[in-house]
C-alpha positions as CSV (number, residue, x, y, z in Angstrom):
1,X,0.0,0.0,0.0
2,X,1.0,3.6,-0.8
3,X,1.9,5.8,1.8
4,X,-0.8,9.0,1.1
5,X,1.4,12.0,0.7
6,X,1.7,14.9,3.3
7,X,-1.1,17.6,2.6
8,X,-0.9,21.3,3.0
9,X,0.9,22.6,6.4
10,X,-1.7,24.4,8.9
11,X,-2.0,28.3,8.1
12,X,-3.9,30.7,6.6
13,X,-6.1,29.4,4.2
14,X,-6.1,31.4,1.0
15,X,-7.4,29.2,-1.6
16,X,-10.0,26.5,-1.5
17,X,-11.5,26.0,-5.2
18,X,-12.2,23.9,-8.1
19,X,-10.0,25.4,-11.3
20,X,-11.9,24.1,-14.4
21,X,-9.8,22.7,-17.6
22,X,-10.9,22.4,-21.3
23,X,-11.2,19.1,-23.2
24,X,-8.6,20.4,-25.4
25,X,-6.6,21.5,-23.2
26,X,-3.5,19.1,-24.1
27,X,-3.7,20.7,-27.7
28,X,-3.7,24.5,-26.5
29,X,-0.3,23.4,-24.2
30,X,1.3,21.2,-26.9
31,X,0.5,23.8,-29.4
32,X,2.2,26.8,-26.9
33,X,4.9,24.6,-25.4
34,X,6.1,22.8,-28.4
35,X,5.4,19.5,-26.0
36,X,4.4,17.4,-28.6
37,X,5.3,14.1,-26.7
38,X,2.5,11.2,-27.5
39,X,1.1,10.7,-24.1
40,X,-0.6,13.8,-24.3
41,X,-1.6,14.5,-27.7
42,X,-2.3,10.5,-29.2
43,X,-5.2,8.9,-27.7
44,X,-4.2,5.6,-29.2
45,X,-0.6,5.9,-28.1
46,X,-1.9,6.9,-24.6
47,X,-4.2,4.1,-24.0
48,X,-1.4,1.6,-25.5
49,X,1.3,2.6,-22.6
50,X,-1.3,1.9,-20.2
51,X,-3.0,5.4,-19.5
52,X,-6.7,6.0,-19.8
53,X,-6.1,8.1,-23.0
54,X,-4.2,11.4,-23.1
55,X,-2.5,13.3,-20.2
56,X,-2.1,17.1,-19.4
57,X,1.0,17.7,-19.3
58,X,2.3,18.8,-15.8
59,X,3.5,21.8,-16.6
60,X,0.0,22.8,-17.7
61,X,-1.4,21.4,-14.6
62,X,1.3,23.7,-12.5
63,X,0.4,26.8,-14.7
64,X,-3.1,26.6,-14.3
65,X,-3.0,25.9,-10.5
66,X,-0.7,28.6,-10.1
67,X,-2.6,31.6,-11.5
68,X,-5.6,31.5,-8.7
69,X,-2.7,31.2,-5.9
70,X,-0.9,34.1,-6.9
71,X,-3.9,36.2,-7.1
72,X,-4.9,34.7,-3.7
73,X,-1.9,35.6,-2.1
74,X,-2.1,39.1,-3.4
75,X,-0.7,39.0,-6.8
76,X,2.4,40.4,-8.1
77,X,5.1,38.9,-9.5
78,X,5.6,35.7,-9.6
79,X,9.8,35.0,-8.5
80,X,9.8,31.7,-7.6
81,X,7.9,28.1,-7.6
82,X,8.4,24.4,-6.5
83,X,6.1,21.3,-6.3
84,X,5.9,17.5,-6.9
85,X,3.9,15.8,-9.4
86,X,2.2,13.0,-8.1
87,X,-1.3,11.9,-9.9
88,X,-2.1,12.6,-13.8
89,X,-4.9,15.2,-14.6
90,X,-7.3,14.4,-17.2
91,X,-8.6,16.8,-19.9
92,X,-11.8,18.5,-18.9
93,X,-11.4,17.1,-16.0
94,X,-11.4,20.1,-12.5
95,X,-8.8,20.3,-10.0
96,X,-9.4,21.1,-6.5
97,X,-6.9,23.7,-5.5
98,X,-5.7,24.7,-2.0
99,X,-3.4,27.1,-0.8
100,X,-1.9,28.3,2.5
101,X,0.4,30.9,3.8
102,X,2.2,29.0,6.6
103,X,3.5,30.3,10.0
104,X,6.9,31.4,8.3
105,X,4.6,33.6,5.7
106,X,5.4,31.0,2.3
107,X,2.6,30.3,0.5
108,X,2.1,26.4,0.0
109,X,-0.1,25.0,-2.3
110,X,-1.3,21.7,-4.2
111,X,-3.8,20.5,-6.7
112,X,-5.9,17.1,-6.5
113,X,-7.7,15.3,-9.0
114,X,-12.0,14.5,-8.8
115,X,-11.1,11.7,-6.8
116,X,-8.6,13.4,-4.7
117,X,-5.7,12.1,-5.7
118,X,-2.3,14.8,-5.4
119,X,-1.8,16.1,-8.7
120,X,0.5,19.0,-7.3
121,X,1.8,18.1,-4.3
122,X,4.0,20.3,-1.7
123,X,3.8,23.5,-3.6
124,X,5.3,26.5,-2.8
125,X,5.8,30.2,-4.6
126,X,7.2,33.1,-3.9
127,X,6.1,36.9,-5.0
128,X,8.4,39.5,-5.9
C-alpha cells in the first residue's frame, strides 16, 4: 500500500476551489509549449502505454493551478515556484486547489484530481 502523501501545512487558508480545464486542453499546451510528446496529444498511443487516453502535461497542470494562488496571495510577480507531481490530470477534468500561507509567511499550495488524488503536491511560490 502507498503511503498518502503529506497535505498542506496548517495556516492561513487562502485558496479552497475547483479550477476548471478544457477538453482540449493538451492541444492548447502542446501547441504553446512545443510539448508534442505522445502521451498527451495521441489517444491511441496513450491508451497503448497503459493510461486512460491522453494526459495534461504537468506543466500545464502547474500553470493553471498557479494563477488563482498568486492572485490569492495578493498578486504580483511571480519570482519563484516548487512542487511534486504525483497523480495525472485528465482533460476537462477540474482540480481542486488549496493554498496556505504557513507560519513562516510562504505560500504552499497543491492541486488534486475529482477523486482526490495529489496532482500538485507540496507546492510553494514566492512573489516578488
Amino acid at each position: 500500500a502507498r503511503e498518502e502523501p503529506p497535505g498542506l501545512p496548517e495556516g492561513e487558508l487562502l485558496l479552497d476551489r475547483a479550477v476548471a480545464t478544457r477538453d482540449d486542453q493538451f492541444l492548447l499546451y502542446a501547441e504553446g509549449s512545443g510539448d508534442k510528446f505522445p502521451i498527451h496529444i495521441d489517444d491511441g498511443f496513450a491508451r497503448s502505454v497503459g493510461l486512460p487516453g491522453v494526459i495534461m502535461h504537468g506543466m500545464c497542470s502547474l500553470a493553471l493551478s498557479l494563477r488563482p494562488v498568486v492572485a490569492a496571495a495578493g498578486g504580483g510577480r511571480l519570482s519563484r515556484a516548487a512542487c511534486r507531481f504525483g497523480s495525472i490530470a485528465l482533460p476537462g477534468s477540474p482540480l481542486s486547489v488549496r493554498a496556505v500561507r504557513d507560519e513562516a509567511g510562504l505560500v504552499r499550495f497543491e492541486a488534486r484530481d475529482p477523486e482526490g488524488k495529489p496532482v500538485i503536491l507540496q507546492g510553494e511560490l514566492g512573489l516578488a
